[in-house]
N, CA, C and O atoms as a Maestro MAE file, in Angstrom:
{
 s_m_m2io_version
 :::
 2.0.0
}

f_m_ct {
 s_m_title
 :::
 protein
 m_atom[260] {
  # First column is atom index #
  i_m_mmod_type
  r_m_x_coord
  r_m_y_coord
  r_m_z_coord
  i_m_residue_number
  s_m_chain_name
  s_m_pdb_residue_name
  s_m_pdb_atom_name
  i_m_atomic_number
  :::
  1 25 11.916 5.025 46.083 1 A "UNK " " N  " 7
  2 3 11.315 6.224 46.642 1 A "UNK " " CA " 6
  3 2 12.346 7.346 46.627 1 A "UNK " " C  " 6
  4 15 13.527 7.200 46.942 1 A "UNK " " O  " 8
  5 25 11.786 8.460 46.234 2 A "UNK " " N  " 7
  6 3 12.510 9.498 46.394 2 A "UNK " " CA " 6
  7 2 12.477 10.423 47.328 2 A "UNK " " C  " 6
  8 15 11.418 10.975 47.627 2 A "UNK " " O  " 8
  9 25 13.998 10.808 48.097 3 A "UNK " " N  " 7
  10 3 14.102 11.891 49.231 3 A "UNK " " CA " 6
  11 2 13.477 13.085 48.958 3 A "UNK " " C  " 6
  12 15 13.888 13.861 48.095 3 A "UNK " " O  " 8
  13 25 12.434 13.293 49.693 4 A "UNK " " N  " 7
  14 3 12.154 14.887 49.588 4 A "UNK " " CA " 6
  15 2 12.835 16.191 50.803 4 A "UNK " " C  " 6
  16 15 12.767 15.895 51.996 4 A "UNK " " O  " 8
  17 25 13.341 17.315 50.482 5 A "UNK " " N  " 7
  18 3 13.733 17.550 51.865 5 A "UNK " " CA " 6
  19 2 13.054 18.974 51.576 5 A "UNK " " C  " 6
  20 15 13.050 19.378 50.413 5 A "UNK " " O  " 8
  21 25 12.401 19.856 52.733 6 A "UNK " " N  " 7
  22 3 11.675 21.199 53.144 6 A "UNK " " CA " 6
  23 2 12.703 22.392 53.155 6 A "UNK " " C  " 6
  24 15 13.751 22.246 53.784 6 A "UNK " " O  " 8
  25 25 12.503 23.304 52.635 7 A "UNK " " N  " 7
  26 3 13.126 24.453 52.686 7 A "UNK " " CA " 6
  27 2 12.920 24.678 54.399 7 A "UNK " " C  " 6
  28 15 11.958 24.540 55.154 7 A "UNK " " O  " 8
  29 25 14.616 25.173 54.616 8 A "UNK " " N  " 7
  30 3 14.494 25.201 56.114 8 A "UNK " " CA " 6
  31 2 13.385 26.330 56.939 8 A "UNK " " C  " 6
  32 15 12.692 26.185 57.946 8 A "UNK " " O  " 8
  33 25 13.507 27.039 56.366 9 A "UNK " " N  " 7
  34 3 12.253 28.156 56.952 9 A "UNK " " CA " 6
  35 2 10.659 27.520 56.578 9 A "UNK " " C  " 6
  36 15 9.609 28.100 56.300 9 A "UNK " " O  " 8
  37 25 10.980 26.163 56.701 10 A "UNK " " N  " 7
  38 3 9.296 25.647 55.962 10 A "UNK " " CA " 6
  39 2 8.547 25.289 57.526 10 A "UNK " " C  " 6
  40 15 9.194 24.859 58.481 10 A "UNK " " O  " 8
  41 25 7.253 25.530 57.550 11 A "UNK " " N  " 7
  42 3 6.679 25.427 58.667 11 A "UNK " " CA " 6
  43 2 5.684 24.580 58.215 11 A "UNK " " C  " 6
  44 15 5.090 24.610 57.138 11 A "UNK " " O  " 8
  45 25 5.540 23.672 59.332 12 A "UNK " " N  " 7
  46 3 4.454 22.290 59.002 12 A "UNK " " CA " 6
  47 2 2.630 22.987 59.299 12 A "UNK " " C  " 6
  48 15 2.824 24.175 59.554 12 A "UNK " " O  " 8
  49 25 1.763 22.836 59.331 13 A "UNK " " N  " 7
  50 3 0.500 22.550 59.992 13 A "UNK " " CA " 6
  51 2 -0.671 21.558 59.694 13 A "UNK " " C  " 6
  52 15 -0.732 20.750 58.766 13 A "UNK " " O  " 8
  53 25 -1.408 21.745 60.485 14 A "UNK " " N  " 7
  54 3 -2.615 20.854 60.612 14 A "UNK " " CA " 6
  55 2 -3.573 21.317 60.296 14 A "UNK " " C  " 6
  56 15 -3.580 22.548 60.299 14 A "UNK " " O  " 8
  57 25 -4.171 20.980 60.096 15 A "UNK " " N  " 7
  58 3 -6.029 21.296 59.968 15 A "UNK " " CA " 6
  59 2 -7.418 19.788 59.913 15 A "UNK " " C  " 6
  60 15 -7.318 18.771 59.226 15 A "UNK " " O  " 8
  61 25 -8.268 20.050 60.609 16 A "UNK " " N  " 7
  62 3 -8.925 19.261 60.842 16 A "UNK " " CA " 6
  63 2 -10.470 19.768 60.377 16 A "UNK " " C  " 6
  64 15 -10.498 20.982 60.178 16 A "UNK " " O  " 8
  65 25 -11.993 18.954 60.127 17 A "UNK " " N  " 7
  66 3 -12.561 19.626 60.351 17 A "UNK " " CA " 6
  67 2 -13.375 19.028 61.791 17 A "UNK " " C  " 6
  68 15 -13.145 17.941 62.320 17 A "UNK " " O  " 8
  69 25 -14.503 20.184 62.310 18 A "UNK " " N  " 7
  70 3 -15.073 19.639 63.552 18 A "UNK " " CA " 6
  71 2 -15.598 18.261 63.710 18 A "UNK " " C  " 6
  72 15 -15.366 17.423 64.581 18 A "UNK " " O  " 8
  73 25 -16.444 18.220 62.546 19 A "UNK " " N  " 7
  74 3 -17.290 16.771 62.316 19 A "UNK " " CA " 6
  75 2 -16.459 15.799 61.907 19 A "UNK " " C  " 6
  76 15 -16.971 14.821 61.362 19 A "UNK " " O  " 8
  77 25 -14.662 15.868 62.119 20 A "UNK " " N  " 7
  78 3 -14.529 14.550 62.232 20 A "UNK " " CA " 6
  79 2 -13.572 13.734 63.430 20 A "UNK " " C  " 6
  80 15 -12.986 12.656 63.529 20 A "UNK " " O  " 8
  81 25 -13.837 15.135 64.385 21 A "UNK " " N  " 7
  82 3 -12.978 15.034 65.700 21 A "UNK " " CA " 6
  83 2 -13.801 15.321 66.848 21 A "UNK " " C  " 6
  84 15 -13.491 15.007 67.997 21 A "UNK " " O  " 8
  85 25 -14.792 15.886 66.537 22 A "UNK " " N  " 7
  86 3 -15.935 16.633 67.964 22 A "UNK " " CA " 6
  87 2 -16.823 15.563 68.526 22 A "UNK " " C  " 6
  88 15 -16.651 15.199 69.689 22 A "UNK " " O  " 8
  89 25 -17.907 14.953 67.663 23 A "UNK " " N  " 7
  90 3 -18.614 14.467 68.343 23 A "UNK " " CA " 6
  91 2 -20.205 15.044 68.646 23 A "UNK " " C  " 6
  92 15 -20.858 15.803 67.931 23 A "UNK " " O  " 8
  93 25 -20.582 14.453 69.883 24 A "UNK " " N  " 7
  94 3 -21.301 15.307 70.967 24 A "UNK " " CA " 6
  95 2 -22.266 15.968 69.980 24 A "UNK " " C  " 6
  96 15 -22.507 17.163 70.149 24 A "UNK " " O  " 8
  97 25 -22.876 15.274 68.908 25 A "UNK " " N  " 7
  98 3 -23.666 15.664 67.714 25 A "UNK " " CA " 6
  99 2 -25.082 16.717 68.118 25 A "UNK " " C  " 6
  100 15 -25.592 17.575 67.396 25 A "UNK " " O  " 8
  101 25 -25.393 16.393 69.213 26 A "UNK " " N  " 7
  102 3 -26.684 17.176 69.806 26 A "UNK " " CA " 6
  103 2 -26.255 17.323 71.234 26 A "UNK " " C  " 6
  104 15 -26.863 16.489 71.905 26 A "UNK " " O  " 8
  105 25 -25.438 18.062 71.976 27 A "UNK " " N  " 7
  106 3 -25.020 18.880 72.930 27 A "UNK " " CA " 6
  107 2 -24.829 19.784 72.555 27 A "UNK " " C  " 6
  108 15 -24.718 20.247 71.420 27 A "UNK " " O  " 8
  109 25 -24.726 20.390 74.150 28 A "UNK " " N  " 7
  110 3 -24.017 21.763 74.201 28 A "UNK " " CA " 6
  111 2 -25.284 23.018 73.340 28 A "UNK " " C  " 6
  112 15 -25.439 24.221 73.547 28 A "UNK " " O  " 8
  113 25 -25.681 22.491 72.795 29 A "UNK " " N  " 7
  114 3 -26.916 23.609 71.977 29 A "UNK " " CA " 6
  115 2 -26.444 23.520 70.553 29 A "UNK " " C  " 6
  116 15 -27.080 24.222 69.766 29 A "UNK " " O  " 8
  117 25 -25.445 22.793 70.049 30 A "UNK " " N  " 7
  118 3 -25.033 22.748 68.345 30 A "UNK " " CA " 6
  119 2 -26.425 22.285 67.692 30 A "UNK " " C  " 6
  120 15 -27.397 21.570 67.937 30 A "UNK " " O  " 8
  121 25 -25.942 23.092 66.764 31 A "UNK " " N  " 7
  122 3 -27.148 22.456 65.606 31 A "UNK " " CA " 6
  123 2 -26.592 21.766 64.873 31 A "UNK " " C  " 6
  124 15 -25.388 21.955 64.695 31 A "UNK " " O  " 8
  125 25 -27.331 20.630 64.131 32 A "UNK " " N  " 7
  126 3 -27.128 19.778 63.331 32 A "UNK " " CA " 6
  127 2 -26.716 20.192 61.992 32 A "UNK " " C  " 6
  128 15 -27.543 20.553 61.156 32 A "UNK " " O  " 8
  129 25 -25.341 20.145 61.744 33 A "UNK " " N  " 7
  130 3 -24.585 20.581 60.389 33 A "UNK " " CA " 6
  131 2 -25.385 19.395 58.802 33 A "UNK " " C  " 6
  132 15 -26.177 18.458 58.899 33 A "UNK " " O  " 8
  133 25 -24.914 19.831 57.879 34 A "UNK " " N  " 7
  134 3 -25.586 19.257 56.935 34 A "UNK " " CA " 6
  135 2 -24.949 17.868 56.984 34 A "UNK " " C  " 6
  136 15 -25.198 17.167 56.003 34 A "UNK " " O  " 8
  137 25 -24.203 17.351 57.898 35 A "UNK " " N  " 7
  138 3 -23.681 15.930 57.158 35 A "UNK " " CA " 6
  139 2 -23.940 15.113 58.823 35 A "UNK " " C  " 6
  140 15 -23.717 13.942 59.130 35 A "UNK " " O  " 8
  141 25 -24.564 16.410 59.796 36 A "UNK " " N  " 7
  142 3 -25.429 15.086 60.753 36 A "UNK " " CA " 6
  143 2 -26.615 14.954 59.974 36 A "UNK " " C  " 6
  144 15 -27.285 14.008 60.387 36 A "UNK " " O  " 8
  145 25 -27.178 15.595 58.916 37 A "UNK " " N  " 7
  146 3 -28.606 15.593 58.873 37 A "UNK " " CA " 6
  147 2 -28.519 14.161 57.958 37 A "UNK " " C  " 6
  148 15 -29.109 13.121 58.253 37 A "UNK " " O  " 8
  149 25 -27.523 14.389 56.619 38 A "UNK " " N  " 7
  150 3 -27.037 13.331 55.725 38 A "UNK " " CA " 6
  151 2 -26.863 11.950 56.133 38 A "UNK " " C  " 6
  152 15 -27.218 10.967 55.483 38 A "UNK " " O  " 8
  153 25 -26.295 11.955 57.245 39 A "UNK " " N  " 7
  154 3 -25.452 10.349 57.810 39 A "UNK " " CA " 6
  155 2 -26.403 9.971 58.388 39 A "UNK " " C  " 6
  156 15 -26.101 8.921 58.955 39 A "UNK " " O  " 8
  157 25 -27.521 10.266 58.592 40 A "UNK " " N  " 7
  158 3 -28.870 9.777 59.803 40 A "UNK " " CA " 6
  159 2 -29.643 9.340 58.013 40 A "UNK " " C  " 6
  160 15 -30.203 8.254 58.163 40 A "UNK " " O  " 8
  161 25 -29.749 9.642 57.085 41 A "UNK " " N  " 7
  162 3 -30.874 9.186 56.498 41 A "UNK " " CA " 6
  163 2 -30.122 7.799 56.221 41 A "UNK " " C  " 6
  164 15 -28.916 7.608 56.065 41 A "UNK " " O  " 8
  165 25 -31.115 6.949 56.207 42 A "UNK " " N  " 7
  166 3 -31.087 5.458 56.210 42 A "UNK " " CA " 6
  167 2 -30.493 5.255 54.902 42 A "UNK " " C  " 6
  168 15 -31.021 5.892 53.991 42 A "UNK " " O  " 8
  169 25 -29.119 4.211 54.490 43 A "UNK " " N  " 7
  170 3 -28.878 3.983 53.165 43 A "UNK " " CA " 6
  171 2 -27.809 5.015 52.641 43 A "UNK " " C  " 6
  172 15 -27.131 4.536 51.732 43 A "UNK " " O  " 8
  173 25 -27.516 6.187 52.951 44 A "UNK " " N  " 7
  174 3 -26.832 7.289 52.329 44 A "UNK " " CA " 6
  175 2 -25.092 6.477 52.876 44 A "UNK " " C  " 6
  176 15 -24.261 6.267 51.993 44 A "UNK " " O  " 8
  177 25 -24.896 6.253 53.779 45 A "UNK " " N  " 7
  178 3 -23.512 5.895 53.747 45 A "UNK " " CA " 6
  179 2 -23.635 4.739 54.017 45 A "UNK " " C  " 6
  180 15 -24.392 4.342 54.903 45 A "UNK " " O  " 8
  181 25 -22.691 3.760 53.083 46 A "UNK " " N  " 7
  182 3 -22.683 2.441 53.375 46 A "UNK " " CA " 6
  183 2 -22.997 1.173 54.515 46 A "UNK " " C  " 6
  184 15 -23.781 0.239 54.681 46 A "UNK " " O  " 8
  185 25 -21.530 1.983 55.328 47 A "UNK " " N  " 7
  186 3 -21.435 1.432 56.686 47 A "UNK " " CA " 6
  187 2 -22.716 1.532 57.832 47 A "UNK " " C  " 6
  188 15 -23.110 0.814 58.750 47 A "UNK " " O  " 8
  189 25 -23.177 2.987 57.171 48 A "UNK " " N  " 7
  190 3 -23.980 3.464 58.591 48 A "UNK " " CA " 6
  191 2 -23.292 4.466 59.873 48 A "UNK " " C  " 6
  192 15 -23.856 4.807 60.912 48 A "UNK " " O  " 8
  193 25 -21.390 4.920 59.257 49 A "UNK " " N  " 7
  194 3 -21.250 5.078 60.523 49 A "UNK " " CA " 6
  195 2 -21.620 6.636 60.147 49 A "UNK " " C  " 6
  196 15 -22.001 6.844 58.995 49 A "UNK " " O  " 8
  197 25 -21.518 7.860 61.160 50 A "UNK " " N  " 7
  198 3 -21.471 8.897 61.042 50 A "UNK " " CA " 6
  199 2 -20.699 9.120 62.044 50 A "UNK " " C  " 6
  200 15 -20.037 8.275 62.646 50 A "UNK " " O  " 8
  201 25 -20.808 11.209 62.430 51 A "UNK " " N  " 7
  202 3 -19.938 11.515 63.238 51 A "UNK " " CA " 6
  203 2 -20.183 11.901 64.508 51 A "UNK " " C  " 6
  204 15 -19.569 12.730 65.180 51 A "UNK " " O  " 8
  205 25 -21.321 11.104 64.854 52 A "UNK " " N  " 7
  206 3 -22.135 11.745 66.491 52 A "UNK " " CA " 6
  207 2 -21.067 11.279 67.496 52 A "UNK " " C  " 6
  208 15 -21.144 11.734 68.637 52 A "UNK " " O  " 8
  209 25 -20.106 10.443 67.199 53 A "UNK " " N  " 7
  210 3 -19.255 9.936 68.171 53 A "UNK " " CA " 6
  211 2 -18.057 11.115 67.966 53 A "UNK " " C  " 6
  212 15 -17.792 12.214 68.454 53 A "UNK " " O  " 8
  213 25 -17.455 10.138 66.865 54 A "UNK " " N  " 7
  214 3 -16.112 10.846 65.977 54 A "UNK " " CA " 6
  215 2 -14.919 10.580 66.879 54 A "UNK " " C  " 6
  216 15 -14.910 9.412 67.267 54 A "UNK " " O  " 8
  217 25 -14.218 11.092 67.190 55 A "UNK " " N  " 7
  218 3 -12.944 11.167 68.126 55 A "UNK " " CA " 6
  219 2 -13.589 11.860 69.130 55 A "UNK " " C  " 6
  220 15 -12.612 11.853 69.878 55 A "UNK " " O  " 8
  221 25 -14.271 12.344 69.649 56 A "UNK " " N  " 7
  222 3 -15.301 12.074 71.031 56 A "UNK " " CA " 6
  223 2 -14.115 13.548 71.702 56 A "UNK " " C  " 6
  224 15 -13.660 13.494 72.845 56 A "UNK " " O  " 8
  225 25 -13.821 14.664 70.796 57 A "UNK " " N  " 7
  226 3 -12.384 15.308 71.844 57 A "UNK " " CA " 6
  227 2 -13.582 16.741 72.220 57 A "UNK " " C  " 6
  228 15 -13.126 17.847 72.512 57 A "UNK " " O  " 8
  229 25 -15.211 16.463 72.146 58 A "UNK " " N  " 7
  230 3 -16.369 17.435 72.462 58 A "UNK " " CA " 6
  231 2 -15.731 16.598 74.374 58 A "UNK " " C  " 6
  232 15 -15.121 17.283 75.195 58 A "UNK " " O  " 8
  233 25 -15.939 15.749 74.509 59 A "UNK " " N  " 7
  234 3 -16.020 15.102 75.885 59 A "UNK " " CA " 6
  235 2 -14.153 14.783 76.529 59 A "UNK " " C  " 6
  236 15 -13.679 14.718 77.664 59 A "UNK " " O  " 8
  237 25 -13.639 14.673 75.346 60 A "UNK " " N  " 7
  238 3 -12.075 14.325 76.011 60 A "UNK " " CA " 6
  239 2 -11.189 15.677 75.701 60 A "UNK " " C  " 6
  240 15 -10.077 15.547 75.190 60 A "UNK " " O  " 8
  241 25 -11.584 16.665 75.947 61 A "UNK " " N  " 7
  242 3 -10.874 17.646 75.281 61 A "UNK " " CA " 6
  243 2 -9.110 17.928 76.438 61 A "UNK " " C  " 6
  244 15 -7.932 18.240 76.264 61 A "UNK " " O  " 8
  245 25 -9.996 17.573 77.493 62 A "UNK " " N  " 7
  246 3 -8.792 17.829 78.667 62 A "UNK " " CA " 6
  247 2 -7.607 16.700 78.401 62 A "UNK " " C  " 6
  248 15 -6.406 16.798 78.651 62 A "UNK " " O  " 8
  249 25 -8.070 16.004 78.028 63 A "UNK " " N  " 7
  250 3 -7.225 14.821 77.218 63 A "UNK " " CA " 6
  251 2 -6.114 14.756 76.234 63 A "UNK " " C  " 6
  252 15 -5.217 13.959 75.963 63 A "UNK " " O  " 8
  253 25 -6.772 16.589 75.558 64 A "UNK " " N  " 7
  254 3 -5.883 16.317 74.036 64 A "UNK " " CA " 6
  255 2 -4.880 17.384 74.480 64 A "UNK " " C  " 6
  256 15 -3.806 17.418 73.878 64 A "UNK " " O  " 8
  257 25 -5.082 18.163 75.358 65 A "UNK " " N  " 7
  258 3 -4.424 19.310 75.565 65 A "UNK " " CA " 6
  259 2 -2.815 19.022 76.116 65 A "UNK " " C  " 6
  260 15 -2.066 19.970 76.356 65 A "UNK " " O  " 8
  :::
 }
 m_bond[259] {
  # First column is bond index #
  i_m_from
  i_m_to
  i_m_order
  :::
  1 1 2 1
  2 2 3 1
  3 3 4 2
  4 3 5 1
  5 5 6 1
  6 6 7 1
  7 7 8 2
  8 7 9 1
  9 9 10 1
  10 10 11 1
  11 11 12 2
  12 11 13 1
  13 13 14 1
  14 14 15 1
  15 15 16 2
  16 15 17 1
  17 17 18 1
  18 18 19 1
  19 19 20 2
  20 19 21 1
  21 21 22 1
  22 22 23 1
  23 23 24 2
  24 23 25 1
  25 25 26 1
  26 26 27 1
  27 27 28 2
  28 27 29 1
  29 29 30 1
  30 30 31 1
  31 31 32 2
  32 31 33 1
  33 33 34 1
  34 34 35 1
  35 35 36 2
  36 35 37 1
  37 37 38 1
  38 38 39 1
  39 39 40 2
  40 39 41 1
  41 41 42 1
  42 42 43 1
  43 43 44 2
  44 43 45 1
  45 45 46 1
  46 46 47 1
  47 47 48 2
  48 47 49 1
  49 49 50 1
  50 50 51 1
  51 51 52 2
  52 51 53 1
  53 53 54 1
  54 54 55 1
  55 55 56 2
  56 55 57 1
  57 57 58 1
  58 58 59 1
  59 59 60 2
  60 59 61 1
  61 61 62 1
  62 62 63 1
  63 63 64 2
  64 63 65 1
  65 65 66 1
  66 66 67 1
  67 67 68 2
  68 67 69 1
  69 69 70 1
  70 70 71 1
  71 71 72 2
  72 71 73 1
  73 73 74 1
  74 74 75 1
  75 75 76 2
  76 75 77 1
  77 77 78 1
  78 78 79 1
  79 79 80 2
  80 79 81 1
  81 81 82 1
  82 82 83 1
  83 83 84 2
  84 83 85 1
  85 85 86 1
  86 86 87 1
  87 87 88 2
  88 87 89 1
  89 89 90 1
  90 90 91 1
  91 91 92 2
  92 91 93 1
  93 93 94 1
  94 94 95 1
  95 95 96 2
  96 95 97 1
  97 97 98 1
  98 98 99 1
  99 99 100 2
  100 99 101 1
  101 101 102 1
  102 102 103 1
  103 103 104 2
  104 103 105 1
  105 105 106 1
  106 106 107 1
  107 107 108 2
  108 107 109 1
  109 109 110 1
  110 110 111 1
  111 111 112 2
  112 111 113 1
  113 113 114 1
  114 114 115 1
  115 115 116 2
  116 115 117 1
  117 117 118 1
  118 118 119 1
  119 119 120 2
  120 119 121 1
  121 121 122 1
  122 122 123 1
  123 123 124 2
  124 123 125 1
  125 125 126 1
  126 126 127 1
  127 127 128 2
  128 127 129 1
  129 129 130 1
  130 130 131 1
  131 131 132 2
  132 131 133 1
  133 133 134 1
  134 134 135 1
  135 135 136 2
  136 135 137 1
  137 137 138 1
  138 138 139 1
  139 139 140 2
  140 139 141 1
  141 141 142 1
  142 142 143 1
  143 143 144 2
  144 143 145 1
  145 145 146 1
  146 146 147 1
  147 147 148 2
  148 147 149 1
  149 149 150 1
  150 150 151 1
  151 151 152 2
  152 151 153 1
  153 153 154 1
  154 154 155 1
  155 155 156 2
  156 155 157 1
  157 157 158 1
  158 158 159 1
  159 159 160 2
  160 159 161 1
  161 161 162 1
  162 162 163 1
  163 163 164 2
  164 163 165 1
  165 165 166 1
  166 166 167 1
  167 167 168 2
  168 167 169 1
  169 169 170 1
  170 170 171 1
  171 171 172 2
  172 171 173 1
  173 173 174 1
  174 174 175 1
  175 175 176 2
  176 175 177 1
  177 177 178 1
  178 178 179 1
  179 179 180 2
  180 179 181 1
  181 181 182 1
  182 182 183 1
  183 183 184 2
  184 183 185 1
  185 185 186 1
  186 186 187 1
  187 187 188 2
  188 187 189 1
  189 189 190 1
  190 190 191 1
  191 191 192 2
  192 191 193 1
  193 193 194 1
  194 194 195 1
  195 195 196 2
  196 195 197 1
  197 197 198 1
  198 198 199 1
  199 199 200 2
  200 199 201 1
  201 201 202 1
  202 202 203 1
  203 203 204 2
  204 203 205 1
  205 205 206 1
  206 206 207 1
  207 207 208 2
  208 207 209 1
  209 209 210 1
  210 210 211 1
  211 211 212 2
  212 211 213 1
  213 213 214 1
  214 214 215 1
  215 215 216 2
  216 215 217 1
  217 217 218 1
  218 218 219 1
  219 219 220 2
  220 219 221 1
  221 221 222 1
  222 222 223 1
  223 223 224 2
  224 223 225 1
  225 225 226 1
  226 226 227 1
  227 227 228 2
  228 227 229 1
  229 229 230 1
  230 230 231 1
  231 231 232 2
  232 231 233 1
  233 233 234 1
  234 234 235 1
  235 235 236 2
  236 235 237 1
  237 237 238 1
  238 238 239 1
  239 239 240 2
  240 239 241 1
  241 241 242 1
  242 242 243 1
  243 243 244 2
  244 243 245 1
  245 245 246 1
  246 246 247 1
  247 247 248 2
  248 247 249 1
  249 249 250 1
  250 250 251 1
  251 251 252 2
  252 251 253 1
  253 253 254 1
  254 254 255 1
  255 255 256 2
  256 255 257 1
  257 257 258 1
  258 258 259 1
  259 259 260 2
  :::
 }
}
């Protein structure tokens, strides 16, 4: 393996999207994005899981802070 090293003025970040950290799929008044509508039809994803749960941080938000 090879060392990689960051130019010192290099700044890291994150990015996430909602539907795979929120949750709370029908609260709050959200509407159903195109990939709650997707993950509910029967057969489209393998497992079955979708993101009505997700990392649940719609309900633990005081949690992440």
């Amino acid at each position: 393996m090879t060392e990689s090293k960051s130019p010192k003025d290099f700044t890291w970040g994150f990015a996430t999207a909602s539907y795979q950290i929120e949750g709370a799929y029908n609260e709050g008044g959200r509407a159903n994005s195109i990939w709650d509508t997707f993950t509910h039809i029967p057969s489209k994803i393998a497992d079955g899981s979708s993101g009505d749960v997700a990392m649940d941080s719609y309900h633990l938000w005081k949690e992440d802070i």
